[in-house]
N, C-alpha and C positions, 0 to 999 in steps of 0.2 A: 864803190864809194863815190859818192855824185856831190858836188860841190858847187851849193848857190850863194852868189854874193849877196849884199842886202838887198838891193832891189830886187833880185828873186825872190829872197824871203818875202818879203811885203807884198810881192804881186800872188804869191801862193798862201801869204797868209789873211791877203785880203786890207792889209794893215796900210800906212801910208811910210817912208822910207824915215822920217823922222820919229815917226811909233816906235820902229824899231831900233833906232839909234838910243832916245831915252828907255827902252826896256834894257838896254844891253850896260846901260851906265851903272859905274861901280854902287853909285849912290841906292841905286833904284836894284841893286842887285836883288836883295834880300824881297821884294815886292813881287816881284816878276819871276825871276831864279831861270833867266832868258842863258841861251848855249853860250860860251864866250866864244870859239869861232877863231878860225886861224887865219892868222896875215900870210898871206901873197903876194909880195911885192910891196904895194901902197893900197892894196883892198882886203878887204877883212870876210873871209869866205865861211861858209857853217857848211857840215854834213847833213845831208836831207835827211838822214836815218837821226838822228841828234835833234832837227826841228820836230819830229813825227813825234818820239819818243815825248819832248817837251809840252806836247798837244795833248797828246793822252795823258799825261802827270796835270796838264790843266783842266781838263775834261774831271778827270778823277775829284782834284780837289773842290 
């Protein structure tokens, strides 16, 4: 299990670190339907097997 915080997300999904902040908002959930992502401390970390998954459910759609 491999654990990237946001800016790894963003830098692996190409996206910019604030893309990712408003995809993950409660508001925007239902648009996006983005990993919610566990707290560590003071940073909010996702499973890389969790983003992938998410990719191919956007691909698909």
């Amino acid at each position: 299990m491999k654990l990237l915080s946001t800016k790894e997300v963003a830098q692996y999904l190409g996206f910019s670190v604030d893309r990712i902040r408003k995809m993950r908002m409660r508001k925007n959930q239902a648009i996006y339907n983005f990993p919610k992502g566990v707290r560590v401390g003071k940073v909010l970390m996702y499973e890389k097997k969790e983003i992938d998954d998410w990719i191919k459910y956007c691909k698909v759609s």
